[in-house]
VEXDREN-2710 file (C-alpha; in Angstrom, 1 decimal):
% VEXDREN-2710
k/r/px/py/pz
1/UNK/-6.3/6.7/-7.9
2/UNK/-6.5/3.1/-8.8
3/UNK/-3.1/2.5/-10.1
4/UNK/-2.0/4.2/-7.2
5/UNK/-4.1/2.0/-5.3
6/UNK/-3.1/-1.0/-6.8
7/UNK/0.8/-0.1/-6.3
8/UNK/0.0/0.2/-2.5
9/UNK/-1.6/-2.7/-2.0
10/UNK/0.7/-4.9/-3.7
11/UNK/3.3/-3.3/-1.8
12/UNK/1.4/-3.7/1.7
13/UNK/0.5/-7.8/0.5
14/UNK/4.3/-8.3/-0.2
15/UNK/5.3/-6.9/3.1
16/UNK/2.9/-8.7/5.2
17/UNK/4.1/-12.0/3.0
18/UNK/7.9/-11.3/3.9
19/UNK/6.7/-11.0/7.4
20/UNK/4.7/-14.4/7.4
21/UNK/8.2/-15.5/5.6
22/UNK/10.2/-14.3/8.6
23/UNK/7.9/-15.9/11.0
24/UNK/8.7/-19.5/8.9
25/UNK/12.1/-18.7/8.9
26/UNK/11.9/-18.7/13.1
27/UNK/9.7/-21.2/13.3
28/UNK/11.9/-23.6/11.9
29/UNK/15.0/-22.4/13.5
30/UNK/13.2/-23.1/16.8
31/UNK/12.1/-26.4/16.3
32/UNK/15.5/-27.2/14.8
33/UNK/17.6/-25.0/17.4
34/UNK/15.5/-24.3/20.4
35/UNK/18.8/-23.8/22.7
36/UNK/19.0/-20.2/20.9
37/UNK/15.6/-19.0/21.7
38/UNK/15.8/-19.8/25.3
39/UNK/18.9/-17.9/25.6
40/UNK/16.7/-14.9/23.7
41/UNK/20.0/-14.2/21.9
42/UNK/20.5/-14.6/18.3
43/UNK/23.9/-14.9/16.8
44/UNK/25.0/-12.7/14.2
45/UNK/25.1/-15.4/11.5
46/UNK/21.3/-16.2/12.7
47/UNK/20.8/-12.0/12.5
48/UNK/22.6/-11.4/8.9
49/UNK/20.4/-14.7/8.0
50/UNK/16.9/-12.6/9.0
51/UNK/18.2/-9.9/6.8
52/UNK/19.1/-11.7/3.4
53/UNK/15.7/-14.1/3.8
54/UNK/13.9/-10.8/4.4
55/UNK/15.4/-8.9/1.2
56/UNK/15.5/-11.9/-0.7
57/UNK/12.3/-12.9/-0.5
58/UNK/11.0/-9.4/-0.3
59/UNK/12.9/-9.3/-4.1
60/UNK/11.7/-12.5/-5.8
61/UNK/7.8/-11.7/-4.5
62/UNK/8.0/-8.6/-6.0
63/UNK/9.6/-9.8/-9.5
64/UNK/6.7/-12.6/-9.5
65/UNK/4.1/-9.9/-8.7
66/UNK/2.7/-12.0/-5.7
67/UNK/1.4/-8.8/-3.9
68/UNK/-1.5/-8.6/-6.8
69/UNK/-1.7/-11.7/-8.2
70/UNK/-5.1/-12.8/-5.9
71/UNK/-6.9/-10.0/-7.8
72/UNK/-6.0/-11.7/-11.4
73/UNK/-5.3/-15.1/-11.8
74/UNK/-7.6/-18.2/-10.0
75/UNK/-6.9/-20.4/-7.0
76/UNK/-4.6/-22.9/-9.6
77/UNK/-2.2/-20.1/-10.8
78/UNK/-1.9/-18.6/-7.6
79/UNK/-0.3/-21.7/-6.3
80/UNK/1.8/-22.1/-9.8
81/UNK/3.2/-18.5/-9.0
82/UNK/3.8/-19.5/-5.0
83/UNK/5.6/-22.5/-6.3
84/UNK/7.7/-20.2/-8.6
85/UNK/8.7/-17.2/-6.4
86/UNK/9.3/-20.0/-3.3
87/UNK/11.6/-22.2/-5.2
88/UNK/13.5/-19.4/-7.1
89/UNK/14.6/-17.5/-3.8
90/UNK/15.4/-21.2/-1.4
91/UNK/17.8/-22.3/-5.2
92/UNK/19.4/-18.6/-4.5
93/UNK/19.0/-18.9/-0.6
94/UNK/21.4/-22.9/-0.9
95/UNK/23.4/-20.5/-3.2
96/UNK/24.1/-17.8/-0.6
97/UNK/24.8/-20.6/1.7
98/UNK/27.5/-22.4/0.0
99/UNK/29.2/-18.9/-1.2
100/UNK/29.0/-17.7/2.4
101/UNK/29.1/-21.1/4.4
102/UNK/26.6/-19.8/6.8
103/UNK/26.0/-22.0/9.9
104/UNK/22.4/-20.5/10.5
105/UNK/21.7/-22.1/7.3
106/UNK/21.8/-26.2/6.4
107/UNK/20.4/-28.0/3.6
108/UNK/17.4/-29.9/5.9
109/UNK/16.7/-26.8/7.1
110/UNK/16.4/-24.7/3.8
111/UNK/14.5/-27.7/2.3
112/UNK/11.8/-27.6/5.5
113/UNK/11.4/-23.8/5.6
114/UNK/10.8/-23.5/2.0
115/UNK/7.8/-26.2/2.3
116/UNK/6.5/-24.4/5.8
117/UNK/7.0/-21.2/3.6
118/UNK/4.8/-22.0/0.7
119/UNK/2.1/-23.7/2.6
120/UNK/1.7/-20.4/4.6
121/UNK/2.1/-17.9/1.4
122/UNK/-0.9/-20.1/-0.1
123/UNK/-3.0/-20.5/2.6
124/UNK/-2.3/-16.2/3.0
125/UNK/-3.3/-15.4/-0.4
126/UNK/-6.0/-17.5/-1.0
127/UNK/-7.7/-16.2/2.7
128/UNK/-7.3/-12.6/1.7
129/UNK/-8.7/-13.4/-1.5
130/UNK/-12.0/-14.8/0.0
131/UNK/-12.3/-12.3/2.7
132/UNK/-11.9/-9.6/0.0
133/UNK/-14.3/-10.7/-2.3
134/UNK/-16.9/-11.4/0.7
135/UNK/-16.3/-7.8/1.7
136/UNK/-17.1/-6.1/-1.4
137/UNK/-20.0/-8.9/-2.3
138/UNK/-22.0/-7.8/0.6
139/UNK/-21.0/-3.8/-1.0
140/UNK/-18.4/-3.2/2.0
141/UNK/-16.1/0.1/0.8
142/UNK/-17.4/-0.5/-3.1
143/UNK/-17.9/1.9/-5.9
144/UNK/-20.9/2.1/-7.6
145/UNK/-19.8/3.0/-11.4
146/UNK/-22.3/4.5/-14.3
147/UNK/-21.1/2.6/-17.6
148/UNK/-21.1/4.1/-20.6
149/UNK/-21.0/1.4/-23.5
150/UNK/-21.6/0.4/-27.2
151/UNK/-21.5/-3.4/-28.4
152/UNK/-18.0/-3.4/-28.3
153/UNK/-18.1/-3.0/-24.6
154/UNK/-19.4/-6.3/-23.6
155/UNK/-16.2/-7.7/-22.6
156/UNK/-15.6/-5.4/-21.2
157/UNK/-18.8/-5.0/-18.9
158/UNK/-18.5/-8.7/-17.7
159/UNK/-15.0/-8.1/-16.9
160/UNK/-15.9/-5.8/-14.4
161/UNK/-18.5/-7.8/-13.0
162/UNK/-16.7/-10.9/-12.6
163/UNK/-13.9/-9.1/-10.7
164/UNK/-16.4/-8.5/-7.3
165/UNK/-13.1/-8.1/-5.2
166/UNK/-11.9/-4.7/-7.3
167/UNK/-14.7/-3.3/-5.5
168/UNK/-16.6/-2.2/-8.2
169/UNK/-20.3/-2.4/-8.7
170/UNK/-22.3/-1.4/-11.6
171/UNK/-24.9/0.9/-10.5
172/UNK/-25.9/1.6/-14.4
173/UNK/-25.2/1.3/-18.2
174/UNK/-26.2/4.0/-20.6
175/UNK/-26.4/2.8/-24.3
176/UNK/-28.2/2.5/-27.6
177/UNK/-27.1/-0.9/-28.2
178/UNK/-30.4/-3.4/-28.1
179/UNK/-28.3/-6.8/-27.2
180/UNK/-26.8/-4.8/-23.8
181/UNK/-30.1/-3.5/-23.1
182/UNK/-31.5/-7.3/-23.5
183/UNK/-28.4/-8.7/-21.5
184/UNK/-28.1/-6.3/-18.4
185/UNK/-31.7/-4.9/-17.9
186/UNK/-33.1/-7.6/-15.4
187/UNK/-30.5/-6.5/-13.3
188/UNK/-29.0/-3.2/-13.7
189/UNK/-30.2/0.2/-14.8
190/UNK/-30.3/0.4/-18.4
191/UNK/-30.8/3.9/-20.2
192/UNK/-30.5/5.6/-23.1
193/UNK/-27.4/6.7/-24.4
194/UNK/-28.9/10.1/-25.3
195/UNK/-30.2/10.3/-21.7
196/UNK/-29.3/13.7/-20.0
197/UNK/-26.2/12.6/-17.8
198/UNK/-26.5/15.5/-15.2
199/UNK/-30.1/14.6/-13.3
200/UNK/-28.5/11.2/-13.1
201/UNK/-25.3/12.0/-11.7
202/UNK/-27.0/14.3/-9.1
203/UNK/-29.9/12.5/-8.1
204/UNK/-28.4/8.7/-7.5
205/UNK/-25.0/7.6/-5.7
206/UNK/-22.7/7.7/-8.4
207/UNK/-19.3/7.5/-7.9
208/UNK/-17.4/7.0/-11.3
209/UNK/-18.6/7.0/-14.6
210/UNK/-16.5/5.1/-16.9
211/UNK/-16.8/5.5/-20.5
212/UNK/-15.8/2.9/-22.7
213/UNK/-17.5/3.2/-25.8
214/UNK/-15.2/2.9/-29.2
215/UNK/-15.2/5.4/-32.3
216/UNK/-16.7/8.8/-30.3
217/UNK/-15.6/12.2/-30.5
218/UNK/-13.7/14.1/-27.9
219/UNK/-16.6/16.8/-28.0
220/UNK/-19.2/13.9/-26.2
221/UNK/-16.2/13.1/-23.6
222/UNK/-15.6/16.4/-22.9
223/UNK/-19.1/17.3/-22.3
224/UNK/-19.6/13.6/-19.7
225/UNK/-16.2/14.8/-18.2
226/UNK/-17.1/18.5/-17.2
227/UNK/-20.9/16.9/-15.8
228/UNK/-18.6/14.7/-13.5
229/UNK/-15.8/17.3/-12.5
230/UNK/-18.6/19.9/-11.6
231/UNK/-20.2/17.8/-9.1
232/UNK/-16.6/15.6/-8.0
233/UNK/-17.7/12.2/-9.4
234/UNK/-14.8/10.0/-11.0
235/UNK/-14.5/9.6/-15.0
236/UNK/-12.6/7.5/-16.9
237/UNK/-12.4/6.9/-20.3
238/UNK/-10.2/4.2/-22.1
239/UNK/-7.0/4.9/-23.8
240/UNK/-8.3/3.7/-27.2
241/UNK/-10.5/7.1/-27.3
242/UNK/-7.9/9.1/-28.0
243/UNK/-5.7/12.4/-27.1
244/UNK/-5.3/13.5/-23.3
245/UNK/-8.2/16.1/-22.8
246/UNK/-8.3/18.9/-19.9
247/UNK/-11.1/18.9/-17.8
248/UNK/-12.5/21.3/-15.1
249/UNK/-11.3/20.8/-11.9
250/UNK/-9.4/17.4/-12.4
251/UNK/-6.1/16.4/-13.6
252/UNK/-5.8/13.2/-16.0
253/UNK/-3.6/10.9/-15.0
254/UNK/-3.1/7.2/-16.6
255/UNK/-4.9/4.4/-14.6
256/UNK/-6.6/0.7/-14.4
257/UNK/-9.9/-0.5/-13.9
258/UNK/-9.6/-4.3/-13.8
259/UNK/-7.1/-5.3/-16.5
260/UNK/-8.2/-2.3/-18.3
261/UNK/-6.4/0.9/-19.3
262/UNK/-8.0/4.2/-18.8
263/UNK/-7.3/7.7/-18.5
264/UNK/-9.1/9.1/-15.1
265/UNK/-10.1/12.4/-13.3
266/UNK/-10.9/12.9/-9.8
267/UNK/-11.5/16.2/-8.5
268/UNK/-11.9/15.6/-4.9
269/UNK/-9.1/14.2/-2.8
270/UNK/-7.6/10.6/-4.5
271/UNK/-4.5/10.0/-2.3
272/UNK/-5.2/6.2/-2.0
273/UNK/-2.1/6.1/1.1
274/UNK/-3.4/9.2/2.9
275/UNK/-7.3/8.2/2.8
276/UNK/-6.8/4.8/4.4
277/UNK/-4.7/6.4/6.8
278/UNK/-7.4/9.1/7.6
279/UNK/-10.1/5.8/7.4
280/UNK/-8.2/4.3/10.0
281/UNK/-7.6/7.2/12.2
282/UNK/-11.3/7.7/12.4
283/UNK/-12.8/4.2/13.8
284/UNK/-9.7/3.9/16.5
285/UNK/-9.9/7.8/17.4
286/UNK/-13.4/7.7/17.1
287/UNK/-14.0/3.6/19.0
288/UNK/-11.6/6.0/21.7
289/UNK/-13.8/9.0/21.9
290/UNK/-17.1/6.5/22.3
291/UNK/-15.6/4.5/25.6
292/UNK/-13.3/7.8/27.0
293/UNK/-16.8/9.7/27.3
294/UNK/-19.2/6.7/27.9
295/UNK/-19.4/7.9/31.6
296/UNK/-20.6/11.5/29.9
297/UNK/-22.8/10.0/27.7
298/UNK/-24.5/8.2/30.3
299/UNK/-25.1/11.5/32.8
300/UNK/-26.5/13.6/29.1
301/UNK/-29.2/10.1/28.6
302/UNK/-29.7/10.4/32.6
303/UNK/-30.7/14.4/31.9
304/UNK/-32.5/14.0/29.0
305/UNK/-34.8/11.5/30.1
306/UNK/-35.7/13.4/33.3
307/UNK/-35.8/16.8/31.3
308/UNK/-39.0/15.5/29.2
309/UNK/-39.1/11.9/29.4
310/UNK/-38.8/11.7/25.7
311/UNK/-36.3/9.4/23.5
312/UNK/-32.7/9.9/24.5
313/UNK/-31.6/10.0/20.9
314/UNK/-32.7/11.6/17.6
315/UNK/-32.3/10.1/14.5
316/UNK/-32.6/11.6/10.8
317/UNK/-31.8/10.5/7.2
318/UNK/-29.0/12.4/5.9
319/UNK/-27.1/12.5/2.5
320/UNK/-23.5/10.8/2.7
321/UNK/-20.5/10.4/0.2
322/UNK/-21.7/11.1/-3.2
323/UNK/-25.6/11.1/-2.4
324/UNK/-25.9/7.8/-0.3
325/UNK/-28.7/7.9/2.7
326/UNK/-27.7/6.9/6.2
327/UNK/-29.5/7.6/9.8
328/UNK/-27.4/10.4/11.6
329/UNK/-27.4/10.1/15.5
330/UNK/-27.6/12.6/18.2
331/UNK/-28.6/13.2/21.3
332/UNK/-32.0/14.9/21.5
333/UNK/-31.9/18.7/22.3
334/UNK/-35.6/19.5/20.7
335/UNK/-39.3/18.6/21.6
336/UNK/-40.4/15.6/20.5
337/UNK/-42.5/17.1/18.0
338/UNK/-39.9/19.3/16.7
339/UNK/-39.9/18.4/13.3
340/UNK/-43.8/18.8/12.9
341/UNK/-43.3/22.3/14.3
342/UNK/-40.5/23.3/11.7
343/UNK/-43.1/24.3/9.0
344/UNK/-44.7/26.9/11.6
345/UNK/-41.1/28.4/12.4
346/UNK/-40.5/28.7/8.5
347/UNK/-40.9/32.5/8.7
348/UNK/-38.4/32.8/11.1
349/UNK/-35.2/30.9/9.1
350/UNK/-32.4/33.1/9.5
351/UNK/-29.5/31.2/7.4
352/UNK/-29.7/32.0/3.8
353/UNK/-30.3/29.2/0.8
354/UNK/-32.3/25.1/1.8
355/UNK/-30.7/25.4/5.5
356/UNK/-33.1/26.0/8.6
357/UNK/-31.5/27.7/11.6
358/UNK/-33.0/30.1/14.4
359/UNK/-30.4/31.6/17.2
360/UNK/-33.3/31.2/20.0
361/UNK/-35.0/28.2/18.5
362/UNK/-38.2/27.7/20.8
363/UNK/-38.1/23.9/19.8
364/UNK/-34.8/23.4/21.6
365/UNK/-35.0/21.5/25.2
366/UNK/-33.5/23.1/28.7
367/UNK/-31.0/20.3/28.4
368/UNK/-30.1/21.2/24.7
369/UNK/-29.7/24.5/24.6
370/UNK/-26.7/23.3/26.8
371/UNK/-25.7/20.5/24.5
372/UNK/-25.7/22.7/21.6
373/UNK/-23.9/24.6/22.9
374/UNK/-21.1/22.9/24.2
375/UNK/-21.4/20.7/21.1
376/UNK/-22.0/17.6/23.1
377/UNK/-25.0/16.6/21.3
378/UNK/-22.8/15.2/18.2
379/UNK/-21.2/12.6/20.5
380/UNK/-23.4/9.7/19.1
381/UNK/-22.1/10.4/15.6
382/UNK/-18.8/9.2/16.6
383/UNK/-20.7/5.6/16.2
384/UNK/-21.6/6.7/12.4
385/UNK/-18.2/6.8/12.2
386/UNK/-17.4/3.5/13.4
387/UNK/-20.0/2.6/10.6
388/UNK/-18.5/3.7/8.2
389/UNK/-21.1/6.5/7.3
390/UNK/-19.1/9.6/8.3
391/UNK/-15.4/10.4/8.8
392/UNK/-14.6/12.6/12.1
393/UNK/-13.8/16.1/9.7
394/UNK/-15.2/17.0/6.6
395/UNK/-18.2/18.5/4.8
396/UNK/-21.4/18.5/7.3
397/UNK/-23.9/15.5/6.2
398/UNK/-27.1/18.0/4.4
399/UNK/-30.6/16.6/4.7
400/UNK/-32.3/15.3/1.7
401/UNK/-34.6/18.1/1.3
402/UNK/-31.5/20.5/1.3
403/UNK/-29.7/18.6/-1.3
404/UNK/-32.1/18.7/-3.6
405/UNK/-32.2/22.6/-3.6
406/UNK/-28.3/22.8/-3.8
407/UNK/-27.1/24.8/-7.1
408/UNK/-25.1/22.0/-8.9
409/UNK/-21.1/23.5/-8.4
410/UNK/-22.6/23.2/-4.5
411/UNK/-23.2/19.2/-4.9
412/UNK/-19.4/18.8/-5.1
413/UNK/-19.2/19.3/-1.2
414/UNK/-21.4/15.4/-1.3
415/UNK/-17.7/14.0/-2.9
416/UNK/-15.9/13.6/0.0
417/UNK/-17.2/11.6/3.0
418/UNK/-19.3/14.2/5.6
419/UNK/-17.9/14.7/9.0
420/UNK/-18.4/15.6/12.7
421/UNK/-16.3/18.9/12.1
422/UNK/-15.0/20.7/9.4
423/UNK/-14.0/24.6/8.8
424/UNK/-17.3/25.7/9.2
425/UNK/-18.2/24.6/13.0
426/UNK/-14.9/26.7/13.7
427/UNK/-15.4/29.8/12.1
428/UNK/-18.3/30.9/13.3
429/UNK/-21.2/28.5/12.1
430/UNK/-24.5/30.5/12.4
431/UNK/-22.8/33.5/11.6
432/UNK/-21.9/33.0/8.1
433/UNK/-24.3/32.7/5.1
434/UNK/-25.2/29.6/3.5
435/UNK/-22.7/30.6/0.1
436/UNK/-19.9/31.3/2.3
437/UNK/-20.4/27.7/3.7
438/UNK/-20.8/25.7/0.8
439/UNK/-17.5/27.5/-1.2
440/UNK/-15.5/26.8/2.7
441/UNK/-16.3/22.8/2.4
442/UNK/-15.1/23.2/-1.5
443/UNK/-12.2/24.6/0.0
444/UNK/-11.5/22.2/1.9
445/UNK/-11.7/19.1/-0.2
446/UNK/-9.5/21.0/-2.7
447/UNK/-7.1/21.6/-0.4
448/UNK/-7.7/18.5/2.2
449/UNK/-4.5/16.9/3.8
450/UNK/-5.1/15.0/7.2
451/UNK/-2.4/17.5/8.6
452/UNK/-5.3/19.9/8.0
453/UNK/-7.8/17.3/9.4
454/UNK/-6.2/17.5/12.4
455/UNK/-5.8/21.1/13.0
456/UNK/-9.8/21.6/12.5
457/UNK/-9.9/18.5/15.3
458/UNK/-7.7/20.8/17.7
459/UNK/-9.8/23.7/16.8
460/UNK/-13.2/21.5/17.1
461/UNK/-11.8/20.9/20.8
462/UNK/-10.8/24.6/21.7
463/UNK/-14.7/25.8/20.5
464/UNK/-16.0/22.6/23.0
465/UNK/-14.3/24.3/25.9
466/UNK/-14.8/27.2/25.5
467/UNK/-18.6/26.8/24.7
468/UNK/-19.0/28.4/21.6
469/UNK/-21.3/26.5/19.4
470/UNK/-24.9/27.2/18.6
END
């Protein structure tokens, strides 16, 4: 996943670049030409000039690697590498000119665009750069990684916490060796390196574990990779171990961490391209959903206010993407005191396994049994969404007390981020045991493709119209 990562984000940086390039390019042209933009028509030699600067430039960033070189080299080498790739491609651009005679080019020109150019290009990089690192300082969209070291690893270690902008944050290191435990434990979990992996995995928000220790048999990997694979946490061991080996539910594939080489598994979804797209078509469908029904909203806060008088929303700690806590909202459909009632209703469960569900729940309000049923109640979780704490389909976001009674192969369903909808509100929710349940969300995260995300969101509708949920 992070190689493919890496690939298309270098490739997004170097078309944005081009872009800024282009934008150069016109700027110059205008302040040198400005007869042709008042006409608003370009002339062919000004057209066939967009295209070679575009390709040309598109080119000579990629051969100088300028689409990742913010992530690896400082603020000095970054303008080194500008000043490289910028005056390569204007030495071939005065080239093209005098082969071609273009009149859209001329020497002042050229000279001022490449200066504009580069000024822009550094100023881009260097902006990106700090946002970045900002981003993932403050832990926005970062990985919390379980490290498994020996002496050796050191290096390695403060590699990946100088590199803040990857995104990667060390939520542990599990090791024998006395100078890591002396170095890291003031700030990071230190354990034992004969501590049982699986309680730690399940019980914290682990995302990755990567193993990095030197001179280990394939036995002790195997046995860390099968603890990840069962539950869908990352593992990644460097290439140094030794032979490719086969893991349960994950597929090895050669990758980076930082500068380093490893060979990682993933057995939930890993499609860097098609999870940012599905990222960004939840906040804008779901920032559309929020303002399109804010008139509804407001008439359901109007009714529940008069129904009772009590709170308009109800909020409750659930368990997100790989075990993190967030505050779920929706609007209230049950007594105030609903949750202090629950232990007297225990007797009564009719779902199967941790969950706690009654068809004719006495806790539920006039104006919820309504809301339930129409599904309007999970409105307000289209703002988690927004936050970044749920995605619009995927596995339903368990309470804490539920989690912690899962069988471990059921944990898995915690590796992909929970959602407002997924194949079990359309298939008949109530109606089908707890087992069933868990092994339909495993289902889908095997199987996930944002084609399928978006069928289960036409579905989701159909069951809101027609009233069908409970």
């Amino acid at each position: 996943m992070y190689k493919d990562r890496e690939i298309v984000l270098a490739k997004l940086s170097i078309g944005i670049q081009v872009i800024l390039t282009m934008l150069c390019f016109l700027a110059i042209e205008w302040i040198t030409n400005p007869e042709v933009f008042r006409q608003l028509e370009f002339s062919r030699e000004l057209k066939n000039a967009i295209v070679v600067v575009s390709l040309l430039w598109y080119i000579i960033l990629d051969i100088y690697q300028m689409g990742t070189v913010a992530r690896t080299m400082g603020t000095s080498n970054i303008v080194k590498g500008y000043i490289k790739a910028v005056t390569t491609s204007v030495f071939f651009l005065f080239a093209i000119n005098i082969v071609l005679q273009y009149s859209a080019f001329s020497v002042p020109e050229i000279f001022y665009f490449g200066a504009l150019n580069l000024f822009v290009l550094i100023i881009y990089n260097n902006t990106v750069f700090m946002i970045m690192r900002l981003l993932r300082r403050k832990g926005f969209n970062s990985k919390q990684i379980l490290v498994i070291a020996d002496k050796e690893c050191i290096p390695n270690i403060e590699e990946i916490i100088n590199t803040k902008d990857w995104g990667f944050q060390i939520w542990g290191i599990m090791t024998n060796c006395d100078e890591i435990r002396q170095k890291y434990l003031a700030d990071y979990n230190v354990m034992s390196h004969s501590s049982n992996i699986r309680p730690l995995l399940d019980r914290n928000p682990i995302d990755d574990v990567v193993y990095c220790r030197s001179g280990i048999n394939q036995a002790e990997i195997k046995n860390y990779l099968d603890a990840c694979s069962e539950i869908g946490v990352g593992f990644h061991y460097q290439t140094k171990v030794g032979a490719i080996i086969n893991g349960k539910n994950a597929d090895p594939e050669l990758s980076k961490i930082s500068k380093l080489p490893f060979i990682s598994y993933k057995s939930s979804p890993d499609n860097y391209l098609q999870l940012k797209f599905k990222s960004m078509f939840d906040f804008f469908f779901s920032l559309c959903v929020v303002i399109a029904t804010f008139p509804v909203q407001l008439a359901i806060a109007i009714a529940i206010k008069f129904d009772d008088g009590g709170p308009i929303f109800f909020k409750q700690e659930r368990v997100g993407l790989n075990g993190r806590r967030f505050h779920c909202f929706k609007f209230r459909t049950m007594v105030v005191n609903a949750e202090e009632l629950k232990a007297q209703l225990a007797g009564q469960n009719e779902q199967e396994g941790p969950v706690f569900k009654i068809k004719s729940d006495p806790r539920v309000t006039r104006i919820g049994r309504f809301l339930r049923k129409t599904s309007l109640d999970e409105i307000p979780q289209f703002l988690n969404v927004i936050r970044g704490d749920m995605s619009v389909v995927g596995p339903r976001p368990p309470l804490p007390s539920e989690v912690e009674k899962y069988e471990r192969w059921q944990i898995r369903r915690l590796s992909m981020k929970p959602g407002i909808t997924c194949t079990w509100q359309v298939s008949g929710r109530n109606n089908i045991p707890f087992t069933q349940w868990m092994r339909l969300d495993l289902e889908y995260i095997d199987n996930w493709s944002f084609k399928k995300d978006l069928l289960l969101i036409l579905k989701t509708v159909k069951v809101v119209i027609i009233g069908d949920g409970s």
